[in-house]
N, CA, C and O of each residue as an XYZ file, in Angstrom:
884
protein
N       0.848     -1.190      0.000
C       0.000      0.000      0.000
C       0.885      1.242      0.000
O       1.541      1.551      0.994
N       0.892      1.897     -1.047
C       1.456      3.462     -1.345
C       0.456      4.546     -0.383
O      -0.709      4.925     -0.499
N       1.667      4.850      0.715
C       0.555      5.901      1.076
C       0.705      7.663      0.466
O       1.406      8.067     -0.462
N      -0.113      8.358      1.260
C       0.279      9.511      0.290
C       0.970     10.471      0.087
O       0.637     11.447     -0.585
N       2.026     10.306      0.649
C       3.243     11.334      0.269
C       4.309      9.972     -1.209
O       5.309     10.513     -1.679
N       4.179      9.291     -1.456
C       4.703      8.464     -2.312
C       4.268      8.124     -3.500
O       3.170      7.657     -3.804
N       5.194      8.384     -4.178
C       5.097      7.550     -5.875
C       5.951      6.601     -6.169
O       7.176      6.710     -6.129
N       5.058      5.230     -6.603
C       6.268      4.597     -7.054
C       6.847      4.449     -8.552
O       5.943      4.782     -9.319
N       7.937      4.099     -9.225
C       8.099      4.063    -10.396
C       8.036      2.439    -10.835
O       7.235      2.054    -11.688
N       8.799      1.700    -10.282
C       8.903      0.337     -9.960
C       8.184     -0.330     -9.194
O       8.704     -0.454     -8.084
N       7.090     -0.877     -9.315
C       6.187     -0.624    -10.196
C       5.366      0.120     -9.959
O       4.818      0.154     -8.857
N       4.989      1.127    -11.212
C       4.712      2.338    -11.247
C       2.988      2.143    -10.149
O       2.141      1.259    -10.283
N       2.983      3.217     -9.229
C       2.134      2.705     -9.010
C       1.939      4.637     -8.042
O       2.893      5.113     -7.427
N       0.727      5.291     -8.144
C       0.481      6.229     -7.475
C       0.280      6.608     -6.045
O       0.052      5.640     -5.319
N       0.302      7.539     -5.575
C      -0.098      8.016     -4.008
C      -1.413      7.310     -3.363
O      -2.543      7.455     -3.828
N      -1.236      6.871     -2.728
C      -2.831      6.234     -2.105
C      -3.644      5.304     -2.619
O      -4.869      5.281     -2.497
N      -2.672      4.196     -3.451
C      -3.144      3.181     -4.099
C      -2.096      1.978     -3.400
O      -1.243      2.193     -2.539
N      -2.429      0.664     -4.038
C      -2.328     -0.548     -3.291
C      -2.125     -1.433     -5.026
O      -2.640     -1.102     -6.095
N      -1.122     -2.693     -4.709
C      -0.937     -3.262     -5.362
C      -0.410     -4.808     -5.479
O       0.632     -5.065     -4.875
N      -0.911     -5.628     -6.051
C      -0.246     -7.080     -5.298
C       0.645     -7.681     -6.484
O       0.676     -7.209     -7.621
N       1.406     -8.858     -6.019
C       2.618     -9.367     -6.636
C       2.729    -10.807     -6.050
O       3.067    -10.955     -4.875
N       2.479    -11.760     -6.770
C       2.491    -13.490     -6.095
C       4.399    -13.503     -6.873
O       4.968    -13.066     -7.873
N       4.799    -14.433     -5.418
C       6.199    -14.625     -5.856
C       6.028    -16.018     -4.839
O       5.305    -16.299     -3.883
N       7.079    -16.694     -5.582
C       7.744    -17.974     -5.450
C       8.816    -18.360     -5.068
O       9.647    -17.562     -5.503
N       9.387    -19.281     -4.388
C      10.410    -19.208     -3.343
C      11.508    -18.918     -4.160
O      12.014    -19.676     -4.987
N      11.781    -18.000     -3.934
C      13.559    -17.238     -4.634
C      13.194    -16.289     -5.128
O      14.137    -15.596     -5.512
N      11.575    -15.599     -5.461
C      11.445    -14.949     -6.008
C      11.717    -13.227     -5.258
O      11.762    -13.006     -4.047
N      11.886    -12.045     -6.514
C      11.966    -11.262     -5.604
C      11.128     -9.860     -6.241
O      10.781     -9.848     -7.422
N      10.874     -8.792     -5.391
C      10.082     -7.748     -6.492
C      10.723     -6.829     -5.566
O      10.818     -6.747     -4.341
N      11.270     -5.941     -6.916
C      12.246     -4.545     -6.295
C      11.100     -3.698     -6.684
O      10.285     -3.865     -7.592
N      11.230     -2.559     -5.630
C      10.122     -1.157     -5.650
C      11.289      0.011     -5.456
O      12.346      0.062     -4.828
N      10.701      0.743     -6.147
C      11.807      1.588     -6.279
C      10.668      3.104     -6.638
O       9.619      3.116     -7.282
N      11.422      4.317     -5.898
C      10.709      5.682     -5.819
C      10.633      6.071     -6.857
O      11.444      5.522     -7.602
N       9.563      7.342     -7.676
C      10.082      7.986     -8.717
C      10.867      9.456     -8.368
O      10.897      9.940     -7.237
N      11.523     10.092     -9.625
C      12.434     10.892     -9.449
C      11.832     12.360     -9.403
O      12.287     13.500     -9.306
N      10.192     11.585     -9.555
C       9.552     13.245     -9.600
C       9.360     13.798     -8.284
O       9.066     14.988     -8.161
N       9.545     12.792     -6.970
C      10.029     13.389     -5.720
C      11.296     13.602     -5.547
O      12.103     13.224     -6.396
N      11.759     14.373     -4.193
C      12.686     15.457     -3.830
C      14.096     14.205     -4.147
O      14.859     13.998     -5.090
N      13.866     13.544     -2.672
C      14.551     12.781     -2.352
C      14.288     10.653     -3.071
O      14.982      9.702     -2.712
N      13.123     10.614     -4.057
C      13.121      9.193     -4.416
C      12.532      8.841     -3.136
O      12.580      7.622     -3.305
N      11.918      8.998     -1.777
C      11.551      8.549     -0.942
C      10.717      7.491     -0.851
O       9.576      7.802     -1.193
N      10.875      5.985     -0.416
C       9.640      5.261     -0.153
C       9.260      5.144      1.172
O       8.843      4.003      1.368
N       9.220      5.911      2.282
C       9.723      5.470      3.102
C       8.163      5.716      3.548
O       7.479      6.643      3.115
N       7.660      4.600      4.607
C       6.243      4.402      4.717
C       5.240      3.573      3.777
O       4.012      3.664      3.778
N       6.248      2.525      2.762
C       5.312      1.872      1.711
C       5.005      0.546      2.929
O       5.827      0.011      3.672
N       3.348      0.249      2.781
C       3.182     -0.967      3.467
C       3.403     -2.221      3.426
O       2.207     -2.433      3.627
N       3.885     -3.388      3.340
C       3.803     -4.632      2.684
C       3.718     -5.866      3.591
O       4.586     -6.336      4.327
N       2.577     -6.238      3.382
C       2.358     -7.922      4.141
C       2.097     -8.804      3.131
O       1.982     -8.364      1.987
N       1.991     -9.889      3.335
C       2.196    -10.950      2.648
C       1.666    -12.484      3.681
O       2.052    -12.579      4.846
N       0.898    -13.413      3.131
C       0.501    -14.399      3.353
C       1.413    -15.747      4.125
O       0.877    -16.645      4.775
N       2.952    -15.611      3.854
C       3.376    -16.057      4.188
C       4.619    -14.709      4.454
O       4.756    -13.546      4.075
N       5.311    -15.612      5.267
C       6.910    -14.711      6.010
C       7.561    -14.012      4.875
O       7.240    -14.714      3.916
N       8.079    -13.318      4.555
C       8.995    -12.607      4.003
C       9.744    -11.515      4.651
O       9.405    -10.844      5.625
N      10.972    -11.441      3.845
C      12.403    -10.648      4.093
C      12.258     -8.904      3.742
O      12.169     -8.830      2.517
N      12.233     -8.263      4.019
C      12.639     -7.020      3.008
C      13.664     -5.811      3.077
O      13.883     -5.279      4.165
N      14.113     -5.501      2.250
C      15.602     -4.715      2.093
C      15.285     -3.323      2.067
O      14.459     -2.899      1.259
N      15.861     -2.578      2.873
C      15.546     -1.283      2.355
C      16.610     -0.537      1.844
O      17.537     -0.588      2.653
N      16.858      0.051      0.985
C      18.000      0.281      0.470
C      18.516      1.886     -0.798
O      17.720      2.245     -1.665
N      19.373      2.321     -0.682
C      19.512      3.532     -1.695
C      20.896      3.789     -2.184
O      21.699      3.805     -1.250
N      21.307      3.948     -3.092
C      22.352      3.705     -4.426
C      23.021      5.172     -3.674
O      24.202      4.906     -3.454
N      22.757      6.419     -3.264
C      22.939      7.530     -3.192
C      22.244      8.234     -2.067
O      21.324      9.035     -2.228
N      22.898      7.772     -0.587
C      22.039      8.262      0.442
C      22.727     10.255      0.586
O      23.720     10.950      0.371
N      21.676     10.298      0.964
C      21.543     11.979      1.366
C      21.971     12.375      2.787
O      21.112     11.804      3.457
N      22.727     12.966      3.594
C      23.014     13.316      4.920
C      22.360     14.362      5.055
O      21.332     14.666      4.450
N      23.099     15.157      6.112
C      22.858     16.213      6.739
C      23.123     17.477      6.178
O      24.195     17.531      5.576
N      22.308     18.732      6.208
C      23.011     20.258      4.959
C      22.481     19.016      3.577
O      23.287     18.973      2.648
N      21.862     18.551      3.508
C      21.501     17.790      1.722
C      22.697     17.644      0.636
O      22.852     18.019     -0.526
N      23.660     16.734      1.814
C      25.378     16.517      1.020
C      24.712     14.735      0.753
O      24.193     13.854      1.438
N      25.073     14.919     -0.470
C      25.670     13.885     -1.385
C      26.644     13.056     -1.107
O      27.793     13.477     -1.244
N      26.391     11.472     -0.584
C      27.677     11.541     -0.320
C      27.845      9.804     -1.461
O      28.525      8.783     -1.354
N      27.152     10.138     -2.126
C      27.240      8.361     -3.227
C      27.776      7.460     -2.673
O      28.799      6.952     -3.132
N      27.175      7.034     -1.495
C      27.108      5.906     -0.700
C      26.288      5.175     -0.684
O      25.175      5.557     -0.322
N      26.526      3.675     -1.113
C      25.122      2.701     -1.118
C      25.063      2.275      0.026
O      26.056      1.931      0.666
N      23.584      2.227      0.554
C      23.214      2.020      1.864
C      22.062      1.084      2.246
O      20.942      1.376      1.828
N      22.242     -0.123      3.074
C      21.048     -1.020      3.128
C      20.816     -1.294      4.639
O      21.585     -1.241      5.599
N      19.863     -1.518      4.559
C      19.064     -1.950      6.070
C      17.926     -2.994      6.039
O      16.927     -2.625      5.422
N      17.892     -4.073      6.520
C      16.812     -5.028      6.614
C      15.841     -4.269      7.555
O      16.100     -3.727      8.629
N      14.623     -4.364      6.872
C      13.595     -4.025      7.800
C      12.701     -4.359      8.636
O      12.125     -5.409      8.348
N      12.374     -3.851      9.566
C      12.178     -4.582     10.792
C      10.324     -4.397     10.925
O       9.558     -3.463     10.688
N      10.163     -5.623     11.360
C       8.504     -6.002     10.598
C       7.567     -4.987     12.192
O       7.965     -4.851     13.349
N       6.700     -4.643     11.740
C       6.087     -3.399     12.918
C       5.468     -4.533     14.303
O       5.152     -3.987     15.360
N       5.361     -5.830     14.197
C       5.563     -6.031     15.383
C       6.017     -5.797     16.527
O       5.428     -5.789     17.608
N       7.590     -5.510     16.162
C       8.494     -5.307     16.676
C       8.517     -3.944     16.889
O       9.431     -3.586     17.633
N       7.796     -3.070     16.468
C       8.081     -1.147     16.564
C       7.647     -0.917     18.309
O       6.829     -1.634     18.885
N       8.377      0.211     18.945
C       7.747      0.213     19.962
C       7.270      1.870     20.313
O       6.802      2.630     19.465
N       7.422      2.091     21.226
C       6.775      3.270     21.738
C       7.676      4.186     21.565
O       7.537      5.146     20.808
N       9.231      3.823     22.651
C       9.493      4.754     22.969
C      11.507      4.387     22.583
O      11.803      3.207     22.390
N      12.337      5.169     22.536
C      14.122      5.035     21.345
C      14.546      6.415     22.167
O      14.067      7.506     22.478
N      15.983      5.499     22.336
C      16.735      7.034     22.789
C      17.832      7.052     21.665
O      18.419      6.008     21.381
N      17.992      7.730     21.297
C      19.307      7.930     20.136
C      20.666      9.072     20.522
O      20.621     10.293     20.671
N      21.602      8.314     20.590
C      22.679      9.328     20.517
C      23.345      9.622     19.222
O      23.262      8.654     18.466
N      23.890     10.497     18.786
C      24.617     11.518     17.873
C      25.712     10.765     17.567
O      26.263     10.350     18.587
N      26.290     10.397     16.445
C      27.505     10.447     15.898
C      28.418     11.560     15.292
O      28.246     12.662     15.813
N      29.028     11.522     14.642
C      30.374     12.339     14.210
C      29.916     13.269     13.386
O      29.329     12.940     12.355
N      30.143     14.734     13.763
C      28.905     16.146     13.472
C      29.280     15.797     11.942
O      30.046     14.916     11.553
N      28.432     16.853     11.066
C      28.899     16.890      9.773
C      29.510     17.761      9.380
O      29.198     18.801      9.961
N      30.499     17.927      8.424
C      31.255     19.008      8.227
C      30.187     20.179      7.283
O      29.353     19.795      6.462
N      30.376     21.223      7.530
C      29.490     22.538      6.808
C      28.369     22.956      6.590
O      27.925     23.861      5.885
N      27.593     21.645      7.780
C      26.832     22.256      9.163
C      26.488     23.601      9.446
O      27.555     24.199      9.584
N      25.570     24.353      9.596
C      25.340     25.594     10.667
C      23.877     25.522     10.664
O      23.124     25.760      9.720
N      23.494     25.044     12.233
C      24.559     24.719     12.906
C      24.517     23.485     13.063
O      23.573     22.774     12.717
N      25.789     23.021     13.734
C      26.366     21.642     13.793
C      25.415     20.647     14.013
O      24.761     20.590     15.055
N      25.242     19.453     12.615
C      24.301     18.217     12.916
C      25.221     17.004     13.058
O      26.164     16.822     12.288
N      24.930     16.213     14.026
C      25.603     14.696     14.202
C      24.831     14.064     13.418
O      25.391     13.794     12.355
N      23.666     13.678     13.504
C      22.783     13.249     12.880
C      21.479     13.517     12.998
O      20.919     14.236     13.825
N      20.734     12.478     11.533
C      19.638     12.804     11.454
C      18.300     11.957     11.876
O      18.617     10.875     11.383
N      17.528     11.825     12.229
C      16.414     10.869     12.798
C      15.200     10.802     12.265
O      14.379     11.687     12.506
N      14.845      9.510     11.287
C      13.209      9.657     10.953
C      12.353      8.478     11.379
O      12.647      7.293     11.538
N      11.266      9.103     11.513
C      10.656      8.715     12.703
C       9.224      8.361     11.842
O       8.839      9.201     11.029
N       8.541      7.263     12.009
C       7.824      6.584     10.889
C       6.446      6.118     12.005
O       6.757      5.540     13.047
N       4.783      6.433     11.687
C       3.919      5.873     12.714
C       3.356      4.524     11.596
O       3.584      4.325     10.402
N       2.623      3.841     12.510
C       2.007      2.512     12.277
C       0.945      2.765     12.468
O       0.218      1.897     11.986
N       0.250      3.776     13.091
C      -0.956      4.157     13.361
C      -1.897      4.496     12.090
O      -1.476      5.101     11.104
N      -3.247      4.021     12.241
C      -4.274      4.304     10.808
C      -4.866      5.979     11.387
O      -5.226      6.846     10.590
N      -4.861      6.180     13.003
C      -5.532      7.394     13.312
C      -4.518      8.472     13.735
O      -3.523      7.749     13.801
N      -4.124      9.574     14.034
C      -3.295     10.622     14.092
C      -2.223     10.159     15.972
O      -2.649     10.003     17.116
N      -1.169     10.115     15.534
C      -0.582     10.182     16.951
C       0.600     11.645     17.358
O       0.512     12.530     16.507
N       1.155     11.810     17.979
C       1.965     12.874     18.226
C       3.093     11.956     18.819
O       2.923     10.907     19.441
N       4.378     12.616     18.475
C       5.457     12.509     18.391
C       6.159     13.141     19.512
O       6.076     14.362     19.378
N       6.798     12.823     20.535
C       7.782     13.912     21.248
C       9.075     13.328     21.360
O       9.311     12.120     21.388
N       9.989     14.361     21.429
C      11.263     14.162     20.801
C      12.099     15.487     21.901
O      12.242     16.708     21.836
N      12.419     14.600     22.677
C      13.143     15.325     24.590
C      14.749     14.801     24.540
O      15.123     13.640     24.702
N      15.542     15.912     24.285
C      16.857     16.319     23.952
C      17.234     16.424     25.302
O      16.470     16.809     26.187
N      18.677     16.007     25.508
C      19.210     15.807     27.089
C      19.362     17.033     27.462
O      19.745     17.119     28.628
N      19.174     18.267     26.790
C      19.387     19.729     27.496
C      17.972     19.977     28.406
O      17.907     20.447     29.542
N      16.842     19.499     27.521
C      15.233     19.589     28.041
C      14.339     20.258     27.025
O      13.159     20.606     27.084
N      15.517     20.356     25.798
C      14.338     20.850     24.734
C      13.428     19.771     23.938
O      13.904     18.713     23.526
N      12.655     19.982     23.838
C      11.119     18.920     23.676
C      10.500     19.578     22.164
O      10.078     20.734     22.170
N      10.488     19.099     21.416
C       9.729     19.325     20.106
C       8.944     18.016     19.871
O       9.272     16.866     20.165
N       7.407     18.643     19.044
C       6.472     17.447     19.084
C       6.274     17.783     17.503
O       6.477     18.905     17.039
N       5.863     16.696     16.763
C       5.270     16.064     15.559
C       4.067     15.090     15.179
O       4.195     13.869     15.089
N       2.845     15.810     14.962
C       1.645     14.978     14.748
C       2.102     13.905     13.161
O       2.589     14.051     12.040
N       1.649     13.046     13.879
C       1.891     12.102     12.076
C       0.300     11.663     11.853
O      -0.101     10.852     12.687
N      -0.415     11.976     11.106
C      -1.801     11.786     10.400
C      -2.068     10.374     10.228
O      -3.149      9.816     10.410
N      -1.273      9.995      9.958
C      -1.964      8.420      8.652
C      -0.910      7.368      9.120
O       0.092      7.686      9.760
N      -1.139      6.408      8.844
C       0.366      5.023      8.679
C       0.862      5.698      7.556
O       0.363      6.290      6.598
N       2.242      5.377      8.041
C       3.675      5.933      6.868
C       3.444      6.984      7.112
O       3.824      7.559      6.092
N       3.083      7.698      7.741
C       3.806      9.098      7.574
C       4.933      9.075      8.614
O       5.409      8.250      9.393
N       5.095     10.058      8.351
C       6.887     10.252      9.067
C       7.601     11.551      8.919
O       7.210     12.318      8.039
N       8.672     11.908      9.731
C       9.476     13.057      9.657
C      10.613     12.670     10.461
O      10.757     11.857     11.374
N      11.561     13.672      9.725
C      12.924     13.481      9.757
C      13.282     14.953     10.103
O      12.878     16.020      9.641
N      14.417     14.562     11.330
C      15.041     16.209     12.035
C      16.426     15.611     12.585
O      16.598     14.481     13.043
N      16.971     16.201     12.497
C      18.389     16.467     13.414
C      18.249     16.006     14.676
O      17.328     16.100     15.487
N      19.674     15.318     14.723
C      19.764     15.768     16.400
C      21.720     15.741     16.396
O      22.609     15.244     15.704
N      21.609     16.592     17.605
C      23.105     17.005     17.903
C      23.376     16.881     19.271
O      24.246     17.585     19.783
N      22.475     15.741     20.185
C      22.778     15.475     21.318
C      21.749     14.248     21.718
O      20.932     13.766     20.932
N      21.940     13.833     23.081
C      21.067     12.247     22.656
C      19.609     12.670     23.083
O      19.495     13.798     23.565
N      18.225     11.706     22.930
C      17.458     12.366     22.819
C      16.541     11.088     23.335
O      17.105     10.000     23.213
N      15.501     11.072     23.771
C      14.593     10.319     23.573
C      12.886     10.678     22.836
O      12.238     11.725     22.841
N      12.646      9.641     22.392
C      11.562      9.560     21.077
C      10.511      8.932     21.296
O      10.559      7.710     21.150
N       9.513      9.427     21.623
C       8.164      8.628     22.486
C       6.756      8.841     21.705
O       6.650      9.853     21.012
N       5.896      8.119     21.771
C       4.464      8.267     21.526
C       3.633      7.027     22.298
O       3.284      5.904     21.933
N       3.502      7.726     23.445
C       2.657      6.592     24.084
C       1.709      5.608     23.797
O       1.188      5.879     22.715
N       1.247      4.571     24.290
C       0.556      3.528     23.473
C       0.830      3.298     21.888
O       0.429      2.261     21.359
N       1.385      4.093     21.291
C       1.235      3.781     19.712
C       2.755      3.407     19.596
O       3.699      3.674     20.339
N       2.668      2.539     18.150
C       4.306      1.979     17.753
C       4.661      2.633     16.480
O       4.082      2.864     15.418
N       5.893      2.857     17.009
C       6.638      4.015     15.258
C       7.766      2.877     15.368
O       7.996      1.817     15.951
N       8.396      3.883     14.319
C      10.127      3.022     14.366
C      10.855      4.563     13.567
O      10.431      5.505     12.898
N      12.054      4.140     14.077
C      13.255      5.422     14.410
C      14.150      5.123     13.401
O      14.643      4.016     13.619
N      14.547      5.601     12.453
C      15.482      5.285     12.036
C      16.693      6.146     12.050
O      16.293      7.219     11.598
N      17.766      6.240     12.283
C      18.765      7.003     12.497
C      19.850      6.954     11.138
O      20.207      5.863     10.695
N      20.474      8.637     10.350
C      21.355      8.512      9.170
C      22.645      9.511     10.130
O      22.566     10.557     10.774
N      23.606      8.706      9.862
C      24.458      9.467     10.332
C      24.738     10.855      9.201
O      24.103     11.251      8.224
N      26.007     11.340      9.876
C      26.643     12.461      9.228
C      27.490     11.962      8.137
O      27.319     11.670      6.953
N      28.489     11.972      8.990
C      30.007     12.046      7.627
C      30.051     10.212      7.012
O      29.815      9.252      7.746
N      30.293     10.149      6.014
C      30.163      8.668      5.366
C      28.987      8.193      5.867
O      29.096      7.390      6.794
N      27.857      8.489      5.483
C      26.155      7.871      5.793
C      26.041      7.068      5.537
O      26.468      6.609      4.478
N      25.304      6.378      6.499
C      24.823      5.444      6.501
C      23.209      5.338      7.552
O      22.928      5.940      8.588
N      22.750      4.762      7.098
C      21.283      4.343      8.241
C      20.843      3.399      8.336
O      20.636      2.667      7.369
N      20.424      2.973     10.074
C      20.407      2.298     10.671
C      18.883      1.641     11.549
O      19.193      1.783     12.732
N      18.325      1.398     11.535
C      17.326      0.900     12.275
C      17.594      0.988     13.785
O      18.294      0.079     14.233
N      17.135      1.980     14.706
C      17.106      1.555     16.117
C      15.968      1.186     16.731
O      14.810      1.496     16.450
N      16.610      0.125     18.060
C      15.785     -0.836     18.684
C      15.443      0.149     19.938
O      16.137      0.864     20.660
N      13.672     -0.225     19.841
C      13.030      0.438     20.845
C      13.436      0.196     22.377
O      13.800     -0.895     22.815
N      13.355      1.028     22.906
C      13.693      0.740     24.605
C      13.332     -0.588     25.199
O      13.886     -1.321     26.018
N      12.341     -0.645     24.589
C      11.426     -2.251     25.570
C      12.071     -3.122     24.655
O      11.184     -3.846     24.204
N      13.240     -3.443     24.117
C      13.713     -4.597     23.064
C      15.301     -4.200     23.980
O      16.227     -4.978     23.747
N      15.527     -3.269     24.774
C      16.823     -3.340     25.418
C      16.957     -4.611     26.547
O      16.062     -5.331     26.990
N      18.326     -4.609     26.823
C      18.415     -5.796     27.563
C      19.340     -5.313     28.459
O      20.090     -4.382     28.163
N      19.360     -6.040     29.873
C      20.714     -6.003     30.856
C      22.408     -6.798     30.837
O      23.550     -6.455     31.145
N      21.768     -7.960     30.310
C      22.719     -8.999     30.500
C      22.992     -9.732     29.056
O      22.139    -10.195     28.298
N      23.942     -9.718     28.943
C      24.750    -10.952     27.999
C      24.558    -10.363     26.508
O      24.026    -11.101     25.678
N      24.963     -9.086     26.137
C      24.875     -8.211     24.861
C      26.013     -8.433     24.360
O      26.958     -8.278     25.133
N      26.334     -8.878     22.885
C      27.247     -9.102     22.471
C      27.329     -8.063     21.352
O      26.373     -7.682     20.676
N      28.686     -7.626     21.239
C      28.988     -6.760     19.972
C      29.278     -7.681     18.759
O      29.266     -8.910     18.693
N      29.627     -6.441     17.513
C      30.001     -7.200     16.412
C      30.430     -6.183     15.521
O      29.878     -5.086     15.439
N      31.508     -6.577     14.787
C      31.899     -5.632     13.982
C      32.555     -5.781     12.583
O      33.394     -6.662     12.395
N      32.145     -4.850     11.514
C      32.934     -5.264     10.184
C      34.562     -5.488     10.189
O      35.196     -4.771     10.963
N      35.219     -6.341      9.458
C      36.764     -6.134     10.020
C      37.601     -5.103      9.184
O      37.699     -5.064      7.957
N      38.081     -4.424      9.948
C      38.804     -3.192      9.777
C      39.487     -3.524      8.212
O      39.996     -4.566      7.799
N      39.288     -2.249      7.552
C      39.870     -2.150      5.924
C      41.405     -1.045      6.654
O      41.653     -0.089      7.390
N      41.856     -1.783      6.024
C      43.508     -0.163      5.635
C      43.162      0.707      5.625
O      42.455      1.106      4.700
N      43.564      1.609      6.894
C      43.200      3.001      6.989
C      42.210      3.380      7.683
O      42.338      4.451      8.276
N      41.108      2.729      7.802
C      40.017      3.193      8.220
C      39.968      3.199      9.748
O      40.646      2.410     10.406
N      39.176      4.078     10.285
C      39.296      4.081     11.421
C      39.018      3.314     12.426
O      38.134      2.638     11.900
N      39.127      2.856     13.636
C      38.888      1.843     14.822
C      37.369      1.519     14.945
O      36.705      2.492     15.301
N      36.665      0.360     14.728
C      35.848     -0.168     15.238
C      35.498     -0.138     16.486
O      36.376     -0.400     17.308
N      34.120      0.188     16.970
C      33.783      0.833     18.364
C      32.311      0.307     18.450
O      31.540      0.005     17.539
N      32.170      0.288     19.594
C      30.487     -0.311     20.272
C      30.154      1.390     21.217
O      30.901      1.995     21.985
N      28.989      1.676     20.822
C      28.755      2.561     22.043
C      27.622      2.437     23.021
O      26.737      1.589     22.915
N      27.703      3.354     24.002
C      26.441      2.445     24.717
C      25.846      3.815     25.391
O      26.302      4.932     25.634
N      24.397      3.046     25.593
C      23.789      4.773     26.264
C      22.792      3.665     26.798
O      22.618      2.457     26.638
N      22.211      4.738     27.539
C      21.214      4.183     28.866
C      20.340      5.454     29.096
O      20.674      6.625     28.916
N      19.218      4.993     29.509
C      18.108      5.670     29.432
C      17.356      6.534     31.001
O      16.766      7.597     31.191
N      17.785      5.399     31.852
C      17.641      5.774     33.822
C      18.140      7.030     33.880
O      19.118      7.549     33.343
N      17.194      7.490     34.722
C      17.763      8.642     35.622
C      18.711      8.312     36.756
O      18.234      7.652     37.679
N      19.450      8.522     36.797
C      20.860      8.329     38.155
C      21.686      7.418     37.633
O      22.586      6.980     38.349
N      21.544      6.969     36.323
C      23.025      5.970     35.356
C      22.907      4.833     36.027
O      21.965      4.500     36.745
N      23.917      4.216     35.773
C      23.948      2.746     35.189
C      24.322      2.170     36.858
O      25.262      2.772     37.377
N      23.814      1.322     37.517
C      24.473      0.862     38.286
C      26.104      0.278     38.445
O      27.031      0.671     39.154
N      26.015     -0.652     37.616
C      26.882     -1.504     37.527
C      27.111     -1.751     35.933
O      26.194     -1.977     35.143
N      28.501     -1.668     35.593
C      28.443     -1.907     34.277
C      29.890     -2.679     33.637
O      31.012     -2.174     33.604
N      29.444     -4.197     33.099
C      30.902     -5.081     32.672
C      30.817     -4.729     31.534
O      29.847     -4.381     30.861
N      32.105     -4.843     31.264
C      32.595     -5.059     29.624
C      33.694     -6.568     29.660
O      34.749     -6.580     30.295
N      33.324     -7.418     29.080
C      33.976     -8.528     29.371
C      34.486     -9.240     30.601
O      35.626     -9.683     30.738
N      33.271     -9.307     31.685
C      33.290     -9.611     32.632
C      34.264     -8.548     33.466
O      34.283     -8.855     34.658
N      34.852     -7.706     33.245
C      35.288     -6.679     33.961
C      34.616     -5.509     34.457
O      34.016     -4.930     33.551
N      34.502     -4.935     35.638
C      33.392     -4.118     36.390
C      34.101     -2.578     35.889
O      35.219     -2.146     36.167
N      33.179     -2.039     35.182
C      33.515     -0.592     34.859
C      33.657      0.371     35.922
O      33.079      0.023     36.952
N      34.136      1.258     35.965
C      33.968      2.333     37.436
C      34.066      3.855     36.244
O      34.598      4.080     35.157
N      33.281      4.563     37.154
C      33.691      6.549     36.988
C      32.447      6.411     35.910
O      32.053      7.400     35.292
């Protein structure tokens, strides 16, 4: 289901229309935006299916922060709205260069809802900005330059986070999908040159973390 901020080209299919596709095991059907929007955006197309399926979300030429170009192909498996939850804290990565003023990153924020929900979006300074989203698939995308948390009570969205410099975007996991114990990292293996592979971690409590291991070793400060 195309909702209505979307056109598709692949297969061509208009704003506020619906369309079906029988596929067979291996089979696959690419959807793809048209160019008569800003950005090629699909973001909010619906898709269920009778049996389980996979789906890719993906762009040849992702867009950052200041609307820099950075011809980076970028993919993300998408995460089925079961799983969407209420409420995502997101921290900031590496600002972007030529910025004003300075963005780490960017955050879009997608409802599941058929009736209107509101959005609040509470920055660790205490600034609070809200966003009504109307329809399923709608969505909006804003900055952030410090960590933040992302709420709409009772209703389920999903967050997606694009960094700054070398973009990329990411799917983040709602608060109620966090865990205490036994989190394992993982990481691509380092290319020549490139910089150090890193895990970061943030927490959501007021008064921090009690206790915190990193390989069975007890963190302090």
């Amino acid at each position: 289901t195309v909702p209505p901020n979307v056109t598709l080209s692949a297969p061509a299919a208009t704003a506020g229309t619906s369309f079906t596709r029988v596929l067979n095991q291996g089979d696959v059907c690419l959807i793809e935006g048209t160019s008569s929007t800003t950005d090629k955006s699909i973001t909010g197309v619906k898709i269920s299916a009778d049996k389980n399926i996979g789906v890719y979300n993906g762009s040849g030429d992702l867009v950052g922060p200041c609307n820099a170009f950075f011809n980076n192909y970028g993919v993300e498996m998408a995460l089925p709205t079961i799983t969407w939850g209420s409420e995502y804290v997101v921290a900031p990565f590496s600002t972007a260069t030529g910025c004003t003023p300075a963005v780490s990153s960017l955050i879009r924020v997608i409802s599941s809802s058929s009736t209107p929900l509101t959005v609040t979006v509470t920055s660790a300074s205490g600034a609070v900005f809200t966003q009504t989203l109307n329809y399923e698939g709608a969505f909006f995308t804003r900055p952030v330059s410090e960590a933040a948390i992302i709420s709409a009570p009772e209703k389920k969205i999903a967050v997606v986070q694009i960094t700054a410099n070398n973009t990329t975007f990411t799917n983040v996991l709602p608060v109620q999908q966090w865990g205490i114990d036994n989190i394992s990292t993982a990481s691509p293996t380092e290319f020549s040159g490139a910089s150090d592979n890193f895990a970061m971690l943030i927490q959501k409590s007021v008064g921090g973390v009690g206790k915190l291991s990193v390989d069975a070793v007890l963190q302090t400060g």
